[in-house]
C-alpha positions in Angstrom: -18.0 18.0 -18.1 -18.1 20.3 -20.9 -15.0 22.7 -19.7 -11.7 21.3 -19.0 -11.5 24.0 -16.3 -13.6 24.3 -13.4 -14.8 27.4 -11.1 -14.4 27.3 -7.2 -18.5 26.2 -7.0 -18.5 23.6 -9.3 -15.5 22.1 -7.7 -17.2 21.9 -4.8 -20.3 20.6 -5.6 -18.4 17.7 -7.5 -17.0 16.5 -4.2 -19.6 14.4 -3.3 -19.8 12.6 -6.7 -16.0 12.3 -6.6 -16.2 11.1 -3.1 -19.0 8.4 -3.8 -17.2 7.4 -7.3 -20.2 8.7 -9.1 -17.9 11.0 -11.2 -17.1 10.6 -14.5 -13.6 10.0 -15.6 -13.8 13.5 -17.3 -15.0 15.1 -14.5 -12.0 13.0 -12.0 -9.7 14.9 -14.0 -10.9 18.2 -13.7 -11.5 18.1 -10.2 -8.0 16.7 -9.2 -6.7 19.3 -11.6 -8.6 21.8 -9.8 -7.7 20.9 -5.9 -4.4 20.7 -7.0 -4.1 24.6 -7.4 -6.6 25.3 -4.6 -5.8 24.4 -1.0 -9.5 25.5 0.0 -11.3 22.6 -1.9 -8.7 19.9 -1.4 -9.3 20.7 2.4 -13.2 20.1 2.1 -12.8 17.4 0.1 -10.2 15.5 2.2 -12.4 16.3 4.7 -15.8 14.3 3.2 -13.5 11.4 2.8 -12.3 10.9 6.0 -15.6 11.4 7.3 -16.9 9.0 4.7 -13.9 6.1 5.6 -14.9 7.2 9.7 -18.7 6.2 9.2 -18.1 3.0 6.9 -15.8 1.5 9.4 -17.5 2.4 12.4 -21.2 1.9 11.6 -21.4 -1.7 10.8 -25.0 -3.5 10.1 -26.0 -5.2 13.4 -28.6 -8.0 13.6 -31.7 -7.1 15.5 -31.9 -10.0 18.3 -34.1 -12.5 18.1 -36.7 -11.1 20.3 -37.1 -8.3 18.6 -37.1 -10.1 15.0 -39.8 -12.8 16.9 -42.0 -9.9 17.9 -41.8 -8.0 14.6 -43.1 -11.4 12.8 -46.2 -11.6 15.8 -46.8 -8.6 14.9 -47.2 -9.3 11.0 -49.2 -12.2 11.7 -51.7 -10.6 13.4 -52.1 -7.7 11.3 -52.7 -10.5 8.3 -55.7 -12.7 10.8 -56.9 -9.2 11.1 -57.2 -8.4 7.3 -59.0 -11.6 7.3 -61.5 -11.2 9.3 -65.3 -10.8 7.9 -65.3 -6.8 8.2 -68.9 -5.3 7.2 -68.6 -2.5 4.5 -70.4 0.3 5.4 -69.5 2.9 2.8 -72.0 1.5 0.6 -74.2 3.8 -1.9 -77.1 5.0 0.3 -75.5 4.0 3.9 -75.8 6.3 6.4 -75.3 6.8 10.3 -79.0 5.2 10.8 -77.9 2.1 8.7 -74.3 1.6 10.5 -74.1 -1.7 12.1 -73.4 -1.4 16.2 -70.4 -3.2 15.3 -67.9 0.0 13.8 -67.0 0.8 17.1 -64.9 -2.8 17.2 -63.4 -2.0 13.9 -62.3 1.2 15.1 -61.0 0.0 17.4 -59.2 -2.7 16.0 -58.1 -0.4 13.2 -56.5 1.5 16.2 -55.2 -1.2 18.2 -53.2 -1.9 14.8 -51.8 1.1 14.5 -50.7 1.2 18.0 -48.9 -1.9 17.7 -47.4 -1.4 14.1 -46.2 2.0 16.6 -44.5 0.1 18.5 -42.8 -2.4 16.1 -41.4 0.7 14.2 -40.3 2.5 17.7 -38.3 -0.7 18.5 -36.7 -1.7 15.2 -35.1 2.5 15.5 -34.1 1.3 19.6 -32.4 -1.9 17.6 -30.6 0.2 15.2 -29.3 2.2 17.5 -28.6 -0.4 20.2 -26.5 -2.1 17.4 -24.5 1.2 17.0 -23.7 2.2 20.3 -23.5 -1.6 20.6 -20.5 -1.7 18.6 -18.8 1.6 20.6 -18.3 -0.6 23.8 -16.9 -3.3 22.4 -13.7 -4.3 23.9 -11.0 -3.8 21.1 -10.3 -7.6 20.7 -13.2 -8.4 19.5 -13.1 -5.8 16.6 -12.0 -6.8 13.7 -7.8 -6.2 13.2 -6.1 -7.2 9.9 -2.6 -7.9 9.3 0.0 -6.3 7.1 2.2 -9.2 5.7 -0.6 -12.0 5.6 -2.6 -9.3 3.4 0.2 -8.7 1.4 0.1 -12.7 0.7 -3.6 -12.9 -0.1 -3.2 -9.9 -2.8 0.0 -12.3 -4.1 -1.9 -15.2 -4.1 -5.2 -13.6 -5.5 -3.0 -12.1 -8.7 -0.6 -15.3 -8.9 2.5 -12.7 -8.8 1.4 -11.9 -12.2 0.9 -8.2 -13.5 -1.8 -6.3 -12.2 -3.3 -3.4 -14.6 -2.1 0.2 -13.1 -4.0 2.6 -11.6 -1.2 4.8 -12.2 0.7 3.6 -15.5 4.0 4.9 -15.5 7.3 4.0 -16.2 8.6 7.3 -14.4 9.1 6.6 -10.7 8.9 10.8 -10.1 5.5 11.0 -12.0 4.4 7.9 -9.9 5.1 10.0 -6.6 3.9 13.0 -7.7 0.6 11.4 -8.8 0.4 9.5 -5.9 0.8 12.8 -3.8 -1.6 15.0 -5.8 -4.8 12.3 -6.3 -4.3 10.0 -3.1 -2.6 12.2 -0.4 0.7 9.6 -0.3 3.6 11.4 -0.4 5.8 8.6 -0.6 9.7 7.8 -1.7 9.0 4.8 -4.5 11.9 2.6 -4.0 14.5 1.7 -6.8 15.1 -2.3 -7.1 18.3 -3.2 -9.1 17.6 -4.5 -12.5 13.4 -4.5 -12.1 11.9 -2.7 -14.6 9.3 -0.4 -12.5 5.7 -0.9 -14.3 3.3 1.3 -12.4 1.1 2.1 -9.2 -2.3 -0.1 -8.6 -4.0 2.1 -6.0 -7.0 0.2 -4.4 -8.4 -1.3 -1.5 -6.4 -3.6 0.6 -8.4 -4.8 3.3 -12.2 -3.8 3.5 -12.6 0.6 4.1 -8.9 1.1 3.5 -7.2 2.1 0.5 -3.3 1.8 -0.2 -1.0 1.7 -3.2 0.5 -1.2 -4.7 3.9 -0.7 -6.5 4.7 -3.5 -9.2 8.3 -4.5 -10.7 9.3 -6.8 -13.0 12.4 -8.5 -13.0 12.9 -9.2 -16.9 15.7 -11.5 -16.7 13.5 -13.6 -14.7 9.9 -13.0 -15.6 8.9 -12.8 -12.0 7.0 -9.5 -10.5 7.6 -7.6 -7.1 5.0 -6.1 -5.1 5.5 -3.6 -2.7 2.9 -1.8 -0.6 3.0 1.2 1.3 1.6 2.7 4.2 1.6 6.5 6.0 2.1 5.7 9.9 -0.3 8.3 10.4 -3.0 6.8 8.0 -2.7 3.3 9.9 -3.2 4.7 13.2 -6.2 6.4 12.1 -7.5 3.2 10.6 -6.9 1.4 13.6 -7.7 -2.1 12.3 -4.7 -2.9 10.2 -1.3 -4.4 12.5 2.3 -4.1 11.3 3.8 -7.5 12.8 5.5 -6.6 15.9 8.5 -8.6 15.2 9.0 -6.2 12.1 8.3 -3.3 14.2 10.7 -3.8 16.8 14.1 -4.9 14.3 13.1 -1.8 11.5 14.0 1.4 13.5 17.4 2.4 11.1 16.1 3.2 6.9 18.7 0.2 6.2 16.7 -2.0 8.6 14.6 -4.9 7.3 12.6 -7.9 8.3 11.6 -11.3 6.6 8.6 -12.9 7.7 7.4 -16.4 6.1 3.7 -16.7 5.4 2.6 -19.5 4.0 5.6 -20.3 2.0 6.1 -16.6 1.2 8.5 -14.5 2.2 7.0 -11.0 2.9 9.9 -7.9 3.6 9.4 -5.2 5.7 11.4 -2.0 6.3 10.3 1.4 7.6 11.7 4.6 5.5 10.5 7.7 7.7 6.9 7.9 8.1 5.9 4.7 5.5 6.0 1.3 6.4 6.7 -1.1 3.2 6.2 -4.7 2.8 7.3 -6.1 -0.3 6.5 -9.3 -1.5 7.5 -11.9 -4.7 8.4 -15.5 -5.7 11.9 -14.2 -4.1 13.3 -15.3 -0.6 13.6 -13.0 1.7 16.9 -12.1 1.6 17.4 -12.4 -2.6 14.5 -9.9 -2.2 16.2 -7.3 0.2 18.9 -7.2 -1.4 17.0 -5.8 -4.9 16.2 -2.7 -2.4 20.1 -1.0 -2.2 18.6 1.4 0.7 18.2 -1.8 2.7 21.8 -3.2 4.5 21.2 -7.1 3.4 25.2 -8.9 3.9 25.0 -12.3 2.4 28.0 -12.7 4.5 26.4 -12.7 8.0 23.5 -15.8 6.5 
C-alpha cells in the first residue's frame, strides 16, 4: 500500500477490491484497521457484501431451452451457407454504378435479411437470460437448493480426516480469536472452553457454496484427536435462507445447557444454542464424551 494508514477516500475506494478478494494482504490490513475506527466505511462496506452474497445466491446461470439454443444454431448455419455463396465483388478498381451487376439489390438484401435475423437471435438470448432470472424468483422453495447444518459439519470432517486445518485466525488466545472474529468477519461470538483441549485457532471460510462461517479447532493432546466446532449468527442463517439447523436439535436446545446428538454417517455431530449462535461441534468423540468437554452444556452420565 505504501502507508500503513489510510485516509477516509482511499478506504473507500479499496472496498470493492477487498470485497472481490483482489486486495493485497497489505492492503487487508489497512483497510480492516481502518473500518475498525470508522463506523462510516464499515457500514458501506458491509453493505457491498451483503449485496454481493444477495446477487451470487440469487442469480444463478440458467440454461437457455432447447428451442431457443436449436434456433440460435439455425441461425449460425445459415449465416455460414450465406458466406458461401458465389457473391460478385463489385468494389473493384475502375467499377462504377454503370458496371454494377443487377444482382446488388439481392445482396443487400440478403446482407439485411442477416442482420435482421442475427437481431433477433441476440433479442431472444437477453428474453432467455432474463426468463432464467425471474425464472428462478417463482420457484416454489422446495425446489431451491437447502443445505444442512450437521451433515455439512460431516463433509468438512471427512474432507480434513479430523486432522488440523491451517488457521485463518492463528491464535492460541481465545479473547483475540473473538475479537478478531468481531472486527474482520462481523461474528461476535462467545468461543467455547473444552476441558483439557488445547484451543489452536479460527479457520474462517466457506461452508456450503455463497456462505461463509468460522470453524473453531481443538486439540485434545492426551489423545491426539481434533474438535471442530462451527458457529452460526441466527440472524445471518435466516438471511441466507438455504442452510437448515436439524429440527430435532432445534426443538430440545432452547436452555444454554441444552444439547443435541445427531449420528451422521457414523459421526456424532453436537448441537447447542448459546443466545443468538447456533454451534455444532463435531470429532472422533461420541456424542456424549463430546458434550461433556463443553462445561456450559448439562451432559449427566448418570441419566445414559
Amino acid at each position: 500500500m505504501g502507508k500503513n494508514e489510510l485516509t477516509k477516500d482511499e478506504a473507500f475506494e479499496l472496498i470493492a477490491p477487498i470485497v472481490d478478494g483482489e486486495a493485497t494482504a497489505d492492503e487487508r490490513k489497512a483497510f480492516m484497521d481502518f473500518i475498525a475506527q470508522n463506523p462510516e466505511v464499515r457500514k458501506e462496506y458491509e453493505s457491498i457484501k451483503k449485496i454481493k452474497a444477495l446477487v451470487e445466491s440469487r442469480c444463478p446461470c440458467a440454461k437457455a431451452p432447447d428451442s431457443l439454443r436449436q434456433y440460435v444454431k439455425t441461425i449460425g448455419q445459415q449465416e455460414a451457407s450465406l458466406q458461401n455463396m458465389d457473391v460478385p465483388i463489385y468494389d473493384l478498381a475502375g467499377g462504377g454504378p454503370a458496371e454494377q451487376n443487377p444482382d446488388h439489390s439481392n445482396t443487400q438484401e440478403s446482407s439485411s435479411f442477416r442482420h435482421f435475423a442475427f437481431s433477433i437471435a441476440a433479442t431472444l438470448l437477453i428474453a432467455a437470460a432474463f426468463w432464467g432470472f425471474f425464472n428462478f424468483y417463482d420457484q416454489p422453495a422446495e425446489y431451491q437448493t437447502v443445505y444442512n447444518i450437521e451433515e455439512y459439519a460431516y463433509e468438512h470432517f471427512k474432507q480434513h480426516k479430523g486432522q488440523f486445518v491451517p488457521p485463518t485466525i492463528s491464535t492460541a488466545n481465545m479473547s483475540s480469536a473473538e475479537i478478531q472474529l468481531a472486527r474482520n468477519y462481523d461474528m461476535p461470538i462467545t468461543i467455547p472452553a473444552l476441558e483439557n483441549a488445547e484451543f489452536k485457532g479460527v479457520v474462517y471460510g466457506e461452508f456450503v457454496p455463497n456462505y461463509k462461517a468460522p470453524m473453531l479447532e481443538y486439540f485434545l493432546p492426551d489423545q491426539s484427536q481434533y474438535i471442530y466446532i462451527f458457529a452460526f449468527k441466527l440472524d445471518k442463517l435466516k438471511e441466507f435462507g438455504h442452510l437448515d439447523r436439524y429440527k430435532e436439535a432445534v426443538k430440545k436446545c432452547n436452555k444454554p445447557e441444552d444439547f443435541y446428538i445427531r449420528n451422521v454417517n457414523g459421526k456424532h455431530v453436537v448441537s447447542w444454542k448459546w443466545d443468538d449462535v447456533w454451534y455444532a461441534a463435531i470429532s472422533n468423540h461420541n456424542g456424549n464424551t463430546l458434550a461433556s468437554l463443553v462445561k456450559p452444556l448439562k451432559y449427566n452420565p448418570e441419566q445414559q
